[in-house]
py3Dmol code that shows the C-alpha trace and the ligand (Angstrom):
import py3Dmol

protein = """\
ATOM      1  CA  UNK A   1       0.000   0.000   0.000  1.00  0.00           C
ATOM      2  CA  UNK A   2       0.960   3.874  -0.260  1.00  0.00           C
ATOM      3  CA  UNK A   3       3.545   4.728   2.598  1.00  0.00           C
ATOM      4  CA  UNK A   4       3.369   8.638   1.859  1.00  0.00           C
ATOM      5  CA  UNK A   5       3.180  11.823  -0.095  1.00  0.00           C
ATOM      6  CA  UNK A   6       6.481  11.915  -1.411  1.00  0.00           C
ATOM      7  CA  UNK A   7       6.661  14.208  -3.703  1.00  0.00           C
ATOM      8  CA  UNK A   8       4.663  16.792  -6.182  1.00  0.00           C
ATOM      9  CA  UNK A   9       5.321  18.198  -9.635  1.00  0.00           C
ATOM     10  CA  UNK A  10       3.554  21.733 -10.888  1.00  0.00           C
ATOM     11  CA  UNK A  11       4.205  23.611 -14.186  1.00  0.00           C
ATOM     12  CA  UNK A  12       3.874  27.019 -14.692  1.00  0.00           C
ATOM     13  CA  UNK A  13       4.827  30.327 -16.403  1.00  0.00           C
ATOM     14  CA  UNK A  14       6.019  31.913 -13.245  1.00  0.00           C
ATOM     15  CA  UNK A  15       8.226  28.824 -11.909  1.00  0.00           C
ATOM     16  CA  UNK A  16      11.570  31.050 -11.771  1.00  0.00           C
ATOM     17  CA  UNK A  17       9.592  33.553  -9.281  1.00  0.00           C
ATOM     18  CA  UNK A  18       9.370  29.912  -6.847  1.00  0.00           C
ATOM     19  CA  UNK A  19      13.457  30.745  -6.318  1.00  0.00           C
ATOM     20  CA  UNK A  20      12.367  33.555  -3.869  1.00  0.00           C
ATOM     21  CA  UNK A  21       8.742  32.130  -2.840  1.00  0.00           C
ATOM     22  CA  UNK A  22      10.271  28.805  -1.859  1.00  0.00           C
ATOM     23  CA  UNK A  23      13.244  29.240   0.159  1.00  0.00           C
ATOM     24  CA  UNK A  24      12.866  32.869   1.449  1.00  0.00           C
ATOM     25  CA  UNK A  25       9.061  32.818   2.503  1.00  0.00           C
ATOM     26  CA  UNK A  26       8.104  28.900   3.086  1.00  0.00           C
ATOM     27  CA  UNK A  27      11.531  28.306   4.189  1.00  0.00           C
ATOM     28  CA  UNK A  28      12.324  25.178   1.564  1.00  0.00           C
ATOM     29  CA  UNK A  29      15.801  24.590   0.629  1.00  0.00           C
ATOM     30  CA  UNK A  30      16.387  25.645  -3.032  1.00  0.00           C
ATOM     31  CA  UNK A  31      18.423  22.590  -4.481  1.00  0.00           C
ATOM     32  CA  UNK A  32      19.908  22.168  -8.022  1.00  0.00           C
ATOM     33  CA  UNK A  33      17.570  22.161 -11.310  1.00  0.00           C
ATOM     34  CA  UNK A  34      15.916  19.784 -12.477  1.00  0.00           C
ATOM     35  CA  UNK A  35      15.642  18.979 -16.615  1.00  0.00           C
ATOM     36  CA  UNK A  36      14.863  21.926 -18.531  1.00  0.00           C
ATOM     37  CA  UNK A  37      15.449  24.514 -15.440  1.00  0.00           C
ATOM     38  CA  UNK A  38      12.401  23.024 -13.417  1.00  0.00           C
ATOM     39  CA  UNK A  39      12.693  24.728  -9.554  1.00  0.00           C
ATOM     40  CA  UNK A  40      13.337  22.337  -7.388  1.00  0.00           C
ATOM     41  CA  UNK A  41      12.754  22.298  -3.364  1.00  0.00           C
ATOM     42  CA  UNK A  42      13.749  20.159  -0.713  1.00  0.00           C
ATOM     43  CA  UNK A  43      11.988  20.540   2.878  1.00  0.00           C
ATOM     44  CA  UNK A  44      13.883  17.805   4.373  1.00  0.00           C
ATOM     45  CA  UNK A  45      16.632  15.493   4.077  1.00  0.00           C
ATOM     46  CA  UNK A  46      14.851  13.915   0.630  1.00  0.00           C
ATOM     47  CA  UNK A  47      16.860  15.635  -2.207  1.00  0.00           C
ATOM     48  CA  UNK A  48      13.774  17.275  -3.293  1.00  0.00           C
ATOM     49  CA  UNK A  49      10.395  16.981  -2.573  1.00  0.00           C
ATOM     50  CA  UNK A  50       8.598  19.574  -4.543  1.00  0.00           C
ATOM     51  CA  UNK A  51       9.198  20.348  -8.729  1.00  0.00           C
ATOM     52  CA  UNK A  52       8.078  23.672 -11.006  1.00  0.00           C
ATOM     53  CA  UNK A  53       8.344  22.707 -14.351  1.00  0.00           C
ATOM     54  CA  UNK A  54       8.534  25.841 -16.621  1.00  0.00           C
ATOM     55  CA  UNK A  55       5.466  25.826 -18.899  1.00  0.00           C
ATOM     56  CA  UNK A  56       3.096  27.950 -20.705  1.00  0.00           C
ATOM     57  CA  UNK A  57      -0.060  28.132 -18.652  1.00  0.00           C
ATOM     58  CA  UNK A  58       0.214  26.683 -14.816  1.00  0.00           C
ATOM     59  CA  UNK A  59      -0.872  23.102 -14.719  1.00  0.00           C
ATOM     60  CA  UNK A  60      -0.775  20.586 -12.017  1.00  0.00           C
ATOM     61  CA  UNK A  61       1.980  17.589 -13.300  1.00  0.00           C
ATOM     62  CA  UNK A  62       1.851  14.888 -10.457  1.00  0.00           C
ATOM     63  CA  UNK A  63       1.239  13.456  -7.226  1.00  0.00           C
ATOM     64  CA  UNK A  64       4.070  10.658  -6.082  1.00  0.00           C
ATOM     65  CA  UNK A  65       3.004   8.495  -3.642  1.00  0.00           C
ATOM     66  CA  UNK A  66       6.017   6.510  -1.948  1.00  0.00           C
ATOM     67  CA  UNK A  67       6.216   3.239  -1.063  1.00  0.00           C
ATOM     68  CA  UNK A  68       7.692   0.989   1.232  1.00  0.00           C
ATOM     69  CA  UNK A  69       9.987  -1.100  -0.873  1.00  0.00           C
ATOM     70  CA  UNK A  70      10.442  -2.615  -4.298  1.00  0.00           C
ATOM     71  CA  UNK A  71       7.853  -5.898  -2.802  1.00  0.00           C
ATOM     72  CA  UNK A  72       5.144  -3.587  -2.074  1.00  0.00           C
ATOM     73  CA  UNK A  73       5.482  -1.407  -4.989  1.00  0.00           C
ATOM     74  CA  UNK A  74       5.656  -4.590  -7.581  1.00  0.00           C
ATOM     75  CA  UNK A  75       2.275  -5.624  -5.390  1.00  0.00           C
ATOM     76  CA  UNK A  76       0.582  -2.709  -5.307  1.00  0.00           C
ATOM     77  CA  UNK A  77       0.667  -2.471  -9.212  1.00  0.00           C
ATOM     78  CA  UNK A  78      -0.587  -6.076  -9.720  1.00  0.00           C
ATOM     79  CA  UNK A  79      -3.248  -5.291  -7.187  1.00  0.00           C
ATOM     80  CA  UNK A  80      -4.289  -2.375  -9.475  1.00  0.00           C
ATOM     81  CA  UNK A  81      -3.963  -3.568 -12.993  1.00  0.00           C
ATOM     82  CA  UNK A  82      -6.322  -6.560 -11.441  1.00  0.00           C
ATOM     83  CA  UNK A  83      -8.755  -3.711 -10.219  1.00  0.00           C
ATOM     84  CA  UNK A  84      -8.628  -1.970 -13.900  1.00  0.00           C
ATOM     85  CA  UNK A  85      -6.240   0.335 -13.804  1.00  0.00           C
ATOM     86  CA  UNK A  86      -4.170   1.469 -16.626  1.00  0.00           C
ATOM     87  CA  UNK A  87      -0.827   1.300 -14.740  1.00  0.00           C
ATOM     88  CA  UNK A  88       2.569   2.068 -16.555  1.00  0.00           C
ATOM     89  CA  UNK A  89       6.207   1.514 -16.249  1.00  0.00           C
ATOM     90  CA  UNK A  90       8.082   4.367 -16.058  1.00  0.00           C
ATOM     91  CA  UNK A  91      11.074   4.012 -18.191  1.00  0.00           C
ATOM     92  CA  UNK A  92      15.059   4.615 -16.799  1.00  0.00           C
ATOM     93  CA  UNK A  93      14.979   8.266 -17.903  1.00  0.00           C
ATOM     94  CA  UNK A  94      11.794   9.194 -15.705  1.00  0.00           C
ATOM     95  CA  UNK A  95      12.875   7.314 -12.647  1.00  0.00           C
ATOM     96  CA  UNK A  96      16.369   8.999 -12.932  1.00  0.00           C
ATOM     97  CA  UNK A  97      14.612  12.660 -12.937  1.00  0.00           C
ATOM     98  CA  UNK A  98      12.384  11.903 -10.013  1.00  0.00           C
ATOM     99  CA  UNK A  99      15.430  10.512  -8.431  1.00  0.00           C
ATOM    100  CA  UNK A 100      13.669   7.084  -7.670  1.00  0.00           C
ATOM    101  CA  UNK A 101      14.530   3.779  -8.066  1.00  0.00           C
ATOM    102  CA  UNK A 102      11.586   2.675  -9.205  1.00  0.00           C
ATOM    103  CA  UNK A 103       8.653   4.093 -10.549  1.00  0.00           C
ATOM    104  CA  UNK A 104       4.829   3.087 -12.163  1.00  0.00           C
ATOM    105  CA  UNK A 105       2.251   5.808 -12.896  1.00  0.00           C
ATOM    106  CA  UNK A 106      -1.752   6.130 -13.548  1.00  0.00           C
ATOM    107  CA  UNK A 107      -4.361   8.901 -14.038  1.00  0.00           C
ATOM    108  CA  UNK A 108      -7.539   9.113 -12.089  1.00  0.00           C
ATOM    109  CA  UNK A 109     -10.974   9.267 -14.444  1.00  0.00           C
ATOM    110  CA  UNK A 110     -10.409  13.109 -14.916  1.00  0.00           C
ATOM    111  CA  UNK A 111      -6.810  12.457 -15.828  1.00  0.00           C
ATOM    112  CA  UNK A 112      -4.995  13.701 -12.831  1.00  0.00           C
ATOM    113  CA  UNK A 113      -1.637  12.017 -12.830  1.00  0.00           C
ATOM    114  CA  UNK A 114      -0.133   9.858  -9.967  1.00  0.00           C
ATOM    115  CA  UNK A 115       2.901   7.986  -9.773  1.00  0.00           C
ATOM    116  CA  UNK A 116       4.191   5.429  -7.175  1.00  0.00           C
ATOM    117  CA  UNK A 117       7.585   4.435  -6.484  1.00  0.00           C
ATOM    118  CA  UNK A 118      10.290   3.412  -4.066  1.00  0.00           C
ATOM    119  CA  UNK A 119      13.692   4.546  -3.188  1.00  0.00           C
ATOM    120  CA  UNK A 120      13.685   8.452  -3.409  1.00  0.00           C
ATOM    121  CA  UNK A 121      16.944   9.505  -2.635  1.00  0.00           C
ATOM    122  CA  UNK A 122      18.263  11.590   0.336  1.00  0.00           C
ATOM    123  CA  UNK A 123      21.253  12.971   1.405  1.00  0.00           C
ATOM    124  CA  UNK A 124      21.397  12.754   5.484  1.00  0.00           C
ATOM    125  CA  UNK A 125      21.246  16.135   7.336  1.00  0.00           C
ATOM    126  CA  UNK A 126      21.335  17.867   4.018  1.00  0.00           C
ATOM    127  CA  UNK A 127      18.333  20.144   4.784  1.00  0.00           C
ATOM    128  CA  UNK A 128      19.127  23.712   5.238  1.00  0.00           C
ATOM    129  CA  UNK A 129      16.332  25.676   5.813  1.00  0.00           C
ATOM    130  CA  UNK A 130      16.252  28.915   2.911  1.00  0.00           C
ATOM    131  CA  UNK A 131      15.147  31.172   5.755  1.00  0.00           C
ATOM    132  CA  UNK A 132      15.271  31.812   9.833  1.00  0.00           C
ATOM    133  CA  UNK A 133      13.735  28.853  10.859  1.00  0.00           C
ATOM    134  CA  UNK A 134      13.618  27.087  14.531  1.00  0.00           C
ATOM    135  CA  UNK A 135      12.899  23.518  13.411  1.00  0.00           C
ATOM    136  CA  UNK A 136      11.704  22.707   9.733  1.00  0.00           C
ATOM    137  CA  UNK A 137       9.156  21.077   8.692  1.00  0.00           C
ATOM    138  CA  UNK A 138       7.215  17.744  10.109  1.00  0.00           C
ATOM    139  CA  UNK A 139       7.974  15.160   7.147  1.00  0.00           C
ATOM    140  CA  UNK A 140       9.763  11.590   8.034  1.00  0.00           C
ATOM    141  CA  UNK A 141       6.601   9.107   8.166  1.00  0.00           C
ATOM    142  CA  UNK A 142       4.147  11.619   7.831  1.00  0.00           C
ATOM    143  CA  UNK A 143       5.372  12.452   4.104  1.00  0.00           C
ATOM    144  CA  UNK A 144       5.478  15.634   2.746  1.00  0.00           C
ATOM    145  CA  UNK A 145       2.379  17.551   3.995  1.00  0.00           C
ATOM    146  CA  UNK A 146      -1.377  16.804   1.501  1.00  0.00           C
ATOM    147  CA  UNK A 147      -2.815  17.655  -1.481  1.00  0.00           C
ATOM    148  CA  UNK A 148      -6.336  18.235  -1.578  1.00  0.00           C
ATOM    149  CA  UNK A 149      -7.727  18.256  -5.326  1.00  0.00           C
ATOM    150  CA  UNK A 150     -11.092  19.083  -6.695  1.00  0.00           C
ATOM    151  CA  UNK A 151     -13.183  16.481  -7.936  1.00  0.00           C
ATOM    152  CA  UNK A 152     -16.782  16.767 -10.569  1.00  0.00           C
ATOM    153  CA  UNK A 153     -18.451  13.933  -8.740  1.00  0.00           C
ATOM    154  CA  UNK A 154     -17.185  12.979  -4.588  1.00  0.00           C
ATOM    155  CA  UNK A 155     -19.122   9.628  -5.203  1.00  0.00           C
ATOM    156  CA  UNK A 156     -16.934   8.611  -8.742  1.00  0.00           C
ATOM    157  CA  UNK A 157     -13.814   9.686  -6.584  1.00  0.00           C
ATOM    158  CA  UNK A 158     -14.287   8.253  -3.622  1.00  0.00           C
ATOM    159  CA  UNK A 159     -14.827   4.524  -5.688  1.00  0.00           C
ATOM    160  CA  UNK A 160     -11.562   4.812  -7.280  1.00  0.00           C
ATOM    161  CA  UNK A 161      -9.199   6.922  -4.315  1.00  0.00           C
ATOM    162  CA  UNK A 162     -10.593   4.124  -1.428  1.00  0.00           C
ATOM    163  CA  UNK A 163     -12.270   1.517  -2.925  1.00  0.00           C
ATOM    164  CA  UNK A 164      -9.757   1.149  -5.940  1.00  0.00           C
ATOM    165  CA  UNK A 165      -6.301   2.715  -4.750  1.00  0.00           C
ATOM    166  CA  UNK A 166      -7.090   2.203  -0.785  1.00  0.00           C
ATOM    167  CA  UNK A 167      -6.795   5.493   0.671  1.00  0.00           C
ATOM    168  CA  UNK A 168      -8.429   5.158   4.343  1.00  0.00           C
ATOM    169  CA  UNK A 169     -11.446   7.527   4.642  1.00  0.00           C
ATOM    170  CA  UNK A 170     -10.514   9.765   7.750  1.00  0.00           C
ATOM    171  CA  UNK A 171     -13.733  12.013   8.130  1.00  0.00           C
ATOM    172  CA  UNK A 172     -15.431  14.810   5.758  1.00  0.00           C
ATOM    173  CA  UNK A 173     -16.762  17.629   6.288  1.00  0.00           C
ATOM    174  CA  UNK A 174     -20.290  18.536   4.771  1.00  0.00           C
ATOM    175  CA  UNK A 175     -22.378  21.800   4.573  1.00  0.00           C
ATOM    176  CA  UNK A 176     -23.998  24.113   2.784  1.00  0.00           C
ATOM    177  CA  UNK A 177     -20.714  25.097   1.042  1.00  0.00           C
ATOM    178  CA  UNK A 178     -18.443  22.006   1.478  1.00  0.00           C
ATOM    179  CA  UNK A 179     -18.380  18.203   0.439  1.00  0.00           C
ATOM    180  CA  UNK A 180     -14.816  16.781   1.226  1.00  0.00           C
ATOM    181  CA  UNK A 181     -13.473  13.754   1.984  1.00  0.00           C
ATOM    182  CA  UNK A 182     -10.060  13.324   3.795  1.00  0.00           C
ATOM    183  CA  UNK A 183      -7.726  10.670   3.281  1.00  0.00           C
ATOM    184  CA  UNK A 184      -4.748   9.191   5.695  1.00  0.00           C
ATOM    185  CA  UNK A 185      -2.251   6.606   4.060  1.00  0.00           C
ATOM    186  CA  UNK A 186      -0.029   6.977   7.396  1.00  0.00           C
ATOM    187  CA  UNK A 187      -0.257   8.870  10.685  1.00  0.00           C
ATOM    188  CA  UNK A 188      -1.113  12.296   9.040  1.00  0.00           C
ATOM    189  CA  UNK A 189      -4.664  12.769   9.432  1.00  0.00           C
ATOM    190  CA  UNK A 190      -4.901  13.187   5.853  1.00  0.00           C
ATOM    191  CA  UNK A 191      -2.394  13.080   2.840  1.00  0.00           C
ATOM    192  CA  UNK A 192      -4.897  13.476   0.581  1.00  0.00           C
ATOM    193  CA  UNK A 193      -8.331  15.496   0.452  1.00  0.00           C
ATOM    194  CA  UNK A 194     -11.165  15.192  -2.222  1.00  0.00           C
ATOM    195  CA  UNK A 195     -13.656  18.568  -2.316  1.00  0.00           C
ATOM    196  CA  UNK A 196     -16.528  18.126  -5.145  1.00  0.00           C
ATOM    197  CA  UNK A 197     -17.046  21.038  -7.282  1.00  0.00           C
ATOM    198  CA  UNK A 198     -19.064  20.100 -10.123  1.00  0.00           C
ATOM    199  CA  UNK A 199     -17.675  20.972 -13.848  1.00  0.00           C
ATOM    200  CA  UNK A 200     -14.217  21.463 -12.475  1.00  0.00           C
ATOM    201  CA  UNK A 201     -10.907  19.414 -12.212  1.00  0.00           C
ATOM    202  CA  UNK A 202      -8.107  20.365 -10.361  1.00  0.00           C
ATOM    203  CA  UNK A 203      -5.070  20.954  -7.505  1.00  0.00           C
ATOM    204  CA  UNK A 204      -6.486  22.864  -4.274  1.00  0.00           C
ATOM    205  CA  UNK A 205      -3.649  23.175  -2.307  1.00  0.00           C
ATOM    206  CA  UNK A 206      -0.457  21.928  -0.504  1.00  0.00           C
ATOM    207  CA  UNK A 207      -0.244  21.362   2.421  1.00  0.00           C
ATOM    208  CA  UNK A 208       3.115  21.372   4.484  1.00  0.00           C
ATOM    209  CA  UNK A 209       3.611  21.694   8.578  1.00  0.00           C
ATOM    210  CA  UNK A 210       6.046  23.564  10.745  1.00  0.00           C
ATOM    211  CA  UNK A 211       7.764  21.822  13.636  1.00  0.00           C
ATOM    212  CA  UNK A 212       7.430  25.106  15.147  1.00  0.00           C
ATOM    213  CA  UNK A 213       4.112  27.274  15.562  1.00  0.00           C
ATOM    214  CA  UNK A 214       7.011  30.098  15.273  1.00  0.00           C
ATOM    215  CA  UNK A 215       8.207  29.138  11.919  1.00  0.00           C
ATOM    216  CA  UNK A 216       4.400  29.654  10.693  1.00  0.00           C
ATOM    217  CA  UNK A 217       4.284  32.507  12.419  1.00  0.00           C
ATOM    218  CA  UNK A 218       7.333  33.909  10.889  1.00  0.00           C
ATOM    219  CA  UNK A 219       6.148  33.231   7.627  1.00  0.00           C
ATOM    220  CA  UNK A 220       3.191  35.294   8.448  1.00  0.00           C
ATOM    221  CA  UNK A 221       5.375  37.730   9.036  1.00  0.00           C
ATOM    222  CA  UNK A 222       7.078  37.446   5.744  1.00  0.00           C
ATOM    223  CA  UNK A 223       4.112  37.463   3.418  1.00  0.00           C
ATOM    224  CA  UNK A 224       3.582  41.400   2.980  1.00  0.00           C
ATOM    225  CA  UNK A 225       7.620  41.535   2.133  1.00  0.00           C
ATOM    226  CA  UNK A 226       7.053  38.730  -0.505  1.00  0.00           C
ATOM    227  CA  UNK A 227       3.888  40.434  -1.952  1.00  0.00           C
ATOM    228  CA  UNK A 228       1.841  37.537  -0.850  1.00  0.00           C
ATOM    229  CA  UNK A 229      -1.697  37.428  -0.510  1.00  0.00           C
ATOM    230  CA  UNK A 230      -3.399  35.666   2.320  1.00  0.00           C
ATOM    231  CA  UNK A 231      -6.490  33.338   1.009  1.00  0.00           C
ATOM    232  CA  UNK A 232      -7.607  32.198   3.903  1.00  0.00           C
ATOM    233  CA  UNK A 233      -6.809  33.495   7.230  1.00  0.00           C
ATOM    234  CA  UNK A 234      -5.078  31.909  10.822  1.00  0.00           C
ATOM    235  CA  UNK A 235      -7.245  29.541  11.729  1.00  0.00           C
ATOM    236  CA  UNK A 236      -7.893  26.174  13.628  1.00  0.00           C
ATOM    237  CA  UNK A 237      -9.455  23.077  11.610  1.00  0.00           C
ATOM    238  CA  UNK A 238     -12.171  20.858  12.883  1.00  0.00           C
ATOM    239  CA  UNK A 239     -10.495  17.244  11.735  1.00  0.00           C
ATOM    240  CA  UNK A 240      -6.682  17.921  11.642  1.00  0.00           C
ATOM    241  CA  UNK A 241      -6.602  20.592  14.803  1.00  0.00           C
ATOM    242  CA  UNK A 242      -4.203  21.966  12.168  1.00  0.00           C
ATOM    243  CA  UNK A 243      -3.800  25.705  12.768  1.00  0.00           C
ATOM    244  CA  UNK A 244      -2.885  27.153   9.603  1.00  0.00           C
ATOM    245  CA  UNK A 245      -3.106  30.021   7.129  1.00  0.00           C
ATOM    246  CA  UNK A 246      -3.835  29.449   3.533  1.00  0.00           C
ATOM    247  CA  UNK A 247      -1.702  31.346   1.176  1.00  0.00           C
ATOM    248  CA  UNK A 248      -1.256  32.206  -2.407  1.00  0.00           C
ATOM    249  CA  UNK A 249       1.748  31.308  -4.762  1.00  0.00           C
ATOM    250  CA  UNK A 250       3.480  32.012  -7.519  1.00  0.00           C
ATOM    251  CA  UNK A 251       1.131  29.729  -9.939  1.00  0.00           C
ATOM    252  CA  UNK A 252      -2.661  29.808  -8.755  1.00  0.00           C
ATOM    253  CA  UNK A 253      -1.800  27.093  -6.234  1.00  0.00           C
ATOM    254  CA  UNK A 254      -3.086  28.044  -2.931  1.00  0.00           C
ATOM    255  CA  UNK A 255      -0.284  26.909   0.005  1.00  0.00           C
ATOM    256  CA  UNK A 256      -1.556  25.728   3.753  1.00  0.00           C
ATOM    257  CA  UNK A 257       0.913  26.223   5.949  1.00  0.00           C
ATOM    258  CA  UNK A 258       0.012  24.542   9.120  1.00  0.00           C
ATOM    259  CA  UNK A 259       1.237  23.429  12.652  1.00  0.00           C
ATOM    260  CA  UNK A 260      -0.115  21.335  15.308  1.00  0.00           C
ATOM    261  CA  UNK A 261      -1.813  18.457  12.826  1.00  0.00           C
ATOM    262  CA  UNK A 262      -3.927  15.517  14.473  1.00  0.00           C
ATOM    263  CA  UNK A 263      -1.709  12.146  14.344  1.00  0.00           C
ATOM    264  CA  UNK A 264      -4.269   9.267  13.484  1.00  0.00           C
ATOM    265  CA  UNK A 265      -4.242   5.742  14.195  1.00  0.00           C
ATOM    266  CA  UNK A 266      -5.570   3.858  11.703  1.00  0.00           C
ATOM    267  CA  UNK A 267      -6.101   0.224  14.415  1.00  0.00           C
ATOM    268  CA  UNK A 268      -8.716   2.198  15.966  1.00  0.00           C
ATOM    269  CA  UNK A 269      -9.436   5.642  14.167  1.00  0.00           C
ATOM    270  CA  UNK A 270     -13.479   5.945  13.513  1.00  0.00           C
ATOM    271  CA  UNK A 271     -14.879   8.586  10.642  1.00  0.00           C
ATOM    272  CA  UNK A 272     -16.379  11.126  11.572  1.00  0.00           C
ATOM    273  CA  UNK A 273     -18.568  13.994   9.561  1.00  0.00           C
ATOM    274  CA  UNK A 274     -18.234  17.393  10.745  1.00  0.00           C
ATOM    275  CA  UNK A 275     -20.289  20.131   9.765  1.00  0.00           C
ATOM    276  CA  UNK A 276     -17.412  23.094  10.243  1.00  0.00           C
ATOM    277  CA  UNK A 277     -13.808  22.802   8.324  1.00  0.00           C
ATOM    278  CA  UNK A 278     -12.576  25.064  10.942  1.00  0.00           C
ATOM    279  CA  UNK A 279     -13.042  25.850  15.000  1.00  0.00           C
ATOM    280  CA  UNK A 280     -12.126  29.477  14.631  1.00  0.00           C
ATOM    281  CA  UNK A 281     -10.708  31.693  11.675  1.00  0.00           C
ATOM    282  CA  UNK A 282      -9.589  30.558   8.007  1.00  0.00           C
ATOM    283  CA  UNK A 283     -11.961  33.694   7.179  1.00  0.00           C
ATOM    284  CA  UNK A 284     -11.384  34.062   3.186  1.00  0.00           C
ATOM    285  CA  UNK A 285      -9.840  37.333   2.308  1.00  0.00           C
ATOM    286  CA  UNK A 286     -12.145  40.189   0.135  1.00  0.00           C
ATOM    287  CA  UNK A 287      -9.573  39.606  -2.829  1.00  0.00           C
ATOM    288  CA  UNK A 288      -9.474  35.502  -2.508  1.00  0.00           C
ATOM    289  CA  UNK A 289     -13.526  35.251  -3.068  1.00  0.00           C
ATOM    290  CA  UNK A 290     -13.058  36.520  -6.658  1.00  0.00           C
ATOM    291  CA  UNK A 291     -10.211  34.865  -7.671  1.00  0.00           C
ATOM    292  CA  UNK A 292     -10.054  31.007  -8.788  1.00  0.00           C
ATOM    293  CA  UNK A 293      -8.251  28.978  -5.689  1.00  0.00           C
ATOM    294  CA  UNK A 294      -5.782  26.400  -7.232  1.00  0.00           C
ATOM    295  CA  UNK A 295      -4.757  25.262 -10.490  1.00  0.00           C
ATOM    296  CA  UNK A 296      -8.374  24.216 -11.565  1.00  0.00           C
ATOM    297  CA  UNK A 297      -9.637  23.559 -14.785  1.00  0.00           C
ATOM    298  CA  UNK A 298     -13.629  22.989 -16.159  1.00  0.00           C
ATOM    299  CA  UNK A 299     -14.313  20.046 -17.767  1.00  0.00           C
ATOM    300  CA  UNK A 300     -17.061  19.268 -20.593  1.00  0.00           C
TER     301      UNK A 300
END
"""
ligand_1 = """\
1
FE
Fe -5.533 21.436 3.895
"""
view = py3Dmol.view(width=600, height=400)
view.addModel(protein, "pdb")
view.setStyle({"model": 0}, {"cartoon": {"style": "trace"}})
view.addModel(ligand_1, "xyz")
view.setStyle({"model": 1}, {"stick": {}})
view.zoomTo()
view.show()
């Protein structure tokens, strides 16, 4: 089964401007390019963790999901091409970009793209944080943070994300405004998050979580320097007791950066639903209403 979020690839126009963003205001390590001058950050001891591909228009790329080991990985495929889905190898060339030693990818039904794979490598107490920071972000067997896309149809998504791939329904949250579904694959409440908007495909946000409710408090700090707009305001969540402030980036992605996230057991962890996403705060900002919140994209 999927150990963790290892890693996730965006493309977009602005990817140089993610040199400054990255390092200076989340506090990632800028490491060396990638192919084609594709940004690449590290935000711990994993060589790098998060790509931006230089493109035309901003587009999300793909979601790698690590595994354990080369057993599980070679399992996990067979258990999905026997369940339907359209898995391929990915040749030497791929697996030597992503820096894996292994590597198979899919696409969901709305052709978001995942890949799975196995020994990522990483460089031990190679992390330097790009800015004042007391203690870096919480990765190890959490992963790197979640991704929460946006899906045409919750009830199509949840059959293939749990039923088909396996992710472990954690709670959702319903109301008047909200239908999501959160995901754990590991102790992180959730690694992934499904929200339904109807007509639309398409990356949310990123999620990644400061040791240190400093650090996220520093980068509050940091945002009017870096020209940032807030999305969604400090706030507390109702599932993940993450406190967090949603931000925007360089290419429509919205970033969470949280602290304080709910560790799950999966032996005895119940779902809940919960009406509220959030105890207090994560008030959206007059500007964030009107613009579009992620790299989404309508769909016939
Ligand atoms: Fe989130």
């Amino acid at each position: 089964m999927i150990q963790e979020l290892s890693y996730v690839g965006l493309a977009s126009p602005r990817s140089e401007d993610w040199r400054d963003y990255g390092p200076n205001l989340l506090g990632a390590m800028l490491v060396a390019d990638g192919p084609g001058g594709a940004v690449r950050l590290a935000v711990d001891d994993v060589d790098y963790r998060i790509e931006i591909h230089r493109a035309e228009a901003d587009e999300f790329r793909y979601a790698g999901w690590g595994m354990a080991n080369e057993t599980d990985l070679h399992a996990y495929v067979d258990l999905l091409a026997g369940r339907g889905v359209d898995v391929h190898q990915g040749d030497q060339t791929l697996c030597r970009e992503r820096e894996v030693a292994e590597l198979a990818w899919f696409s969901d039904p709305w052709g978001l793209r995942h890949e799975l794979s196995w020994g990522k490598s990483a460089t031990p107490n190679s992390f330097q944080p790009g800015r004042v920071m007391r203690g870096g972000f919480v990765t190890g067997d959490q992963g790197l943070g979640h991704v929460v896309f946006q899906v045409p149809d919750l009830v199509e998504a949840n059959r293939f994300y749990a039923d088909t791939l396996g992710f472990r329904l954690s709670d959702r949250i319903i109301n008047d405004h909200f239908n999501i579904r959160f995901y754990h694959v590991n102790g992180r409440h959730h690694s992934l998050a499904l929200a339904e908007t109807p007509g639309h495909i398409g990356f949310n946000h990123l999620m990644l979580e400061y040791r240190h409710m400093d650090d996220l408090g520093r980068a509050i700090d940091l945002l009017a320097r870096n020209d940032t707009e807030i999305v969604q305001t400090l706030g507390r969540h109702t599932n993940d007791l993450m406190t967090s402030v949603y931000i925007g980036s360089p290419s429509g992605l919205q970033i969470e950066l949280g602290y304080g996230g709910l560790v799950v057991d999966d032996l005895s962890w119940v779902a809940r639903t919960y009406r509220k996403p959030s105890y207090w705060g994560h008030r959206y900002t007059g500007n964030a209403m009107t613009k579009a919140r992620g790299i989404i994209r309508s769909i016939a």
